[in-house]
N, C-alpha and C positions, 0 to 999 in steps of 0.2 A: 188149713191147707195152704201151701203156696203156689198161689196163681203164676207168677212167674219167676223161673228158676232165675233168671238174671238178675233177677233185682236184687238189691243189696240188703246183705242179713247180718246180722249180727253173730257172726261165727264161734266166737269166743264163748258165747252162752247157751249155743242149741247143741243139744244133745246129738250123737252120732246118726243114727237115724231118722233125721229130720232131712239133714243132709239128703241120704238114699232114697226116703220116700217119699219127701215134701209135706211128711202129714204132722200136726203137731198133736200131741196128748197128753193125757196127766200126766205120766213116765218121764215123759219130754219136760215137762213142766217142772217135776220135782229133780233131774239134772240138772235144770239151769238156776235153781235155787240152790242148790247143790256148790254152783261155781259162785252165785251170790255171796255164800257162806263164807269160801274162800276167801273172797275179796277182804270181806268185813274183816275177818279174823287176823288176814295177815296184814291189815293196813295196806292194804293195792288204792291207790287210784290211779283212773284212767289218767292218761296224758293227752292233752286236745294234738290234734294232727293237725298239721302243718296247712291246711286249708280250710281251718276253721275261722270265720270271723271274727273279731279283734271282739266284739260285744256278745258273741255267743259262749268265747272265750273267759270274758271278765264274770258269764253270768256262773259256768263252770266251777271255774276256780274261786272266785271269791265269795257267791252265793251257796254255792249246793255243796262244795267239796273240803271246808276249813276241817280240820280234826277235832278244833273242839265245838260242838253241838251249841255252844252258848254265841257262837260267832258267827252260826248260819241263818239263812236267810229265812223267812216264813214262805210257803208255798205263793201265797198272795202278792205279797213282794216279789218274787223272782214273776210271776205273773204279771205284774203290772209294769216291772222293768221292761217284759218281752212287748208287751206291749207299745210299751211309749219309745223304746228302740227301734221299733221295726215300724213304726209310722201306720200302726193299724185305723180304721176309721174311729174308734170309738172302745173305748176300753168295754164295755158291757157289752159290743160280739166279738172282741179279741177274747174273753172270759168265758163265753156264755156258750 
């Protein structure tokens, strides 16, 4: 359920409905996998917006989003980048 309507959603992925009545459900669930599908198939990737940070950015595009599958990043790594980027106290509770 969405606690509060202002907050920022992810529009592009929730089903019509969610919209109307803030509630999420299976239904919901297998629409937005629905537009998942899309993405994949037609080759979409997101494009970072223009107030994204420069290091949130590089983790985007050059970790999570190359086309070919042998040039991306391991979860752990993109993990441990977010990490030592953003100056957390200790990699085991940025992780954990």
């Amino acid at each position: 359920m969405i606690k509060d309507m202002k907050q920022r959603l992810p529009i592009r992925w929730l089903a019509p409905e969610v919209l109307s009545t803030g509630t999420f459900t299976k239904k919901s669930d297998v629409y937005s996998f629905g537009v998942l599908l899309w993405e994949v198939l037609a080759g979409y990737r997101l494009s970072a917006p223009d107030k994204m940070p420069r290091g949130v950015r590089v983790i985007m595009t050059k970790q999570c989003f190359p086309g070919n599958p042998d040039e991306r990043s391991r979860m752990s790594e993109v993990g441990r980048y977010c990490c030592m980027s953003y100056s957390y106290t200790g990699t085991k509770q940025c992780l954990a």
